[in-house]
C-alpha positions, 0 to 999 in steps of 0.5 A: 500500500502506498501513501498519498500526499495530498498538496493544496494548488489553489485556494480562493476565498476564505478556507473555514480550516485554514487550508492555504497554497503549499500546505501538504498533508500525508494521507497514510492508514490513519485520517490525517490531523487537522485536516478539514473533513469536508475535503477528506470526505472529497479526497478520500474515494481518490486517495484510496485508488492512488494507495492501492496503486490504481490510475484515473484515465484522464490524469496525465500522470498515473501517480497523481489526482486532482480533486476540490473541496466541497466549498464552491465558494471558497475552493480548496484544489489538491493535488493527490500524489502517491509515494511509498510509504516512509519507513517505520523506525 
């Protein structure tokens, strides 16, 4: 299983969770603290794709997604990007 980083690209208006341009989370086996549930309720069927190493057709690149909140009018775009996991010390 891989893990998926999911990094904001784009936020406009104002973001209820504080979510800005360059955060980035790591979406292991575990919801990810702090993180809005509204956008990993969004990201989280993608997430889930990418961690058990599926693709979307219409990504240029297999290894990544690109999702937005829920928040039409304060949009918060993630880009969704698989990676192996960190080892455990």
């Amino acid at each position: 299983m891989y893990d998926v980083t999911a990094r904001i690209i784009s936020q406009k208006g104002t973001c209820e969770a504080g979510h800005k341009t360059g955060d980035e989370i790591v979406i292991g086996q575990h919801t990810p603290a702090g993180m809005c549930s509204w956008a990993f309720g969004a990201l989280f069927p993608f997430a889930q794709v990418l961690q058990f190493g599926g693709s979307f057709p219409w990504e240029a690149d297999g290894d990544t997604a690109i999702v937005a909140c829920p928040d039409a009018a304060n949009p918060v775009v993630f880009e969704l990007r698989r990676h192996q996991p960190r080892p455990e010390n």
